[in-house]
C-alpha positions, -999 to 999 in steps of 0.1 A, spaced: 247 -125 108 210 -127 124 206 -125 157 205 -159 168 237 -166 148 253 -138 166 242 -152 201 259 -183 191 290 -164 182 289 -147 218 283 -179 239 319 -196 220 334 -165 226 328 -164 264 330 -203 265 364 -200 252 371 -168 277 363 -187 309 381 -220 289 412 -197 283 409 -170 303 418 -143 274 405 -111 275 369 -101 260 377 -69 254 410 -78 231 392 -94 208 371 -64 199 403 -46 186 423 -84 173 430 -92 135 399 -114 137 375 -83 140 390 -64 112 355 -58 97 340 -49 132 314 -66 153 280 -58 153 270 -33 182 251 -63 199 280 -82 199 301 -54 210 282 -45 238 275 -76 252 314 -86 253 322 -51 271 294 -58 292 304 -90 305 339 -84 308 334 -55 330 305 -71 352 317 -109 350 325 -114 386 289 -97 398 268 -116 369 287 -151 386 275 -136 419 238 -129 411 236 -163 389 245 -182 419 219 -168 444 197 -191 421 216 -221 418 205 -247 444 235 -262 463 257 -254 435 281 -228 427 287 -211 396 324 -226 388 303 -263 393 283 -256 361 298 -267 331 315 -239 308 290 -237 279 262 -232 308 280 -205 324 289 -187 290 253 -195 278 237 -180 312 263 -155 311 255 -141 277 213 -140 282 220 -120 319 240 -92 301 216 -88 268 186 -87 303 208 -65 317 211 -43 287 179 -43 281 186 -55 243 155 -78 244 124 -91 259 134 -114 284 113 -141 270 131 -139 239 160 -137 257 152 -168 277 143 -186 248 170 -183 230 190 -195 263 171 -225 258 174 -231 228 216 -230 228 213 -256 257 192 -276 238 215 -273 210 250 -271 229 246 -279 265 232 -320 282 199 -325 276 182 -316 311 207 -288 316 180 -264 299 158 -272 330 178 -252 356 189 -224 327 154 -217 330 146 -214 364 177 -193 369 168 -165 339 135 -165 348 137 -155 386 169 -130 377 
């Protein structure tokens, strides 16, 4: 799995975390993973799950007259995803951005990418 392939991977795992509410860090040791995620992948799930409430929190000091739970869940797993890998300091945060972008293209409404942006790029 490339790396974008793997960001995809990540954003329907944590869209079907905040769907589901199932735990992150389960599925690192479930029947699914018997071959092992990639340390990226890794990483980013432990990351979020232990910093979820906090990443909602500094993701919504940028959203104008919105709150987090507003946005719609691929958004929040999509902006949820590109704030750990900045937070890990896994990438350069315009590759990071980009690739944001380019999953809301992809997966999110059409104009959603807009606010995505504004909101990586000032966090």
């Amino acid at each position: 799995m490339n790396r974008h392939e793997e960001r995809i991977f990540l954003m329907e795992k944590v869209y079907r975390h905040l769907l589901l509410h199932d735990d992150l860090q389960a599925s690192l040791n479930a029947e699914e993973n018997k071959e092992g995620y990639s340390d990226f992948i890794s990483s980013i799930l432990v990351d979020i799950s232990n910093n979820e409430d906090v990443y909602k929190g500094k993701i919504e000091q940028y959203l104008n007259k919105w709150s987090f739970d507003r946005l719609n869940l691929v958004d929040q797993a999509i902006m949820l995803v590109a704030l750990s890998e900045l937070q890990l300091n896994l990438n350069d945060k315009a590759v990071v951005i980009n690739e944001a972008l380019q999953l809301s293209k992809k997966y999110s409404d059409p104009d959603n990418y807009r606010y995505i942006n504004g909101v990586l790029d000032r966090l």
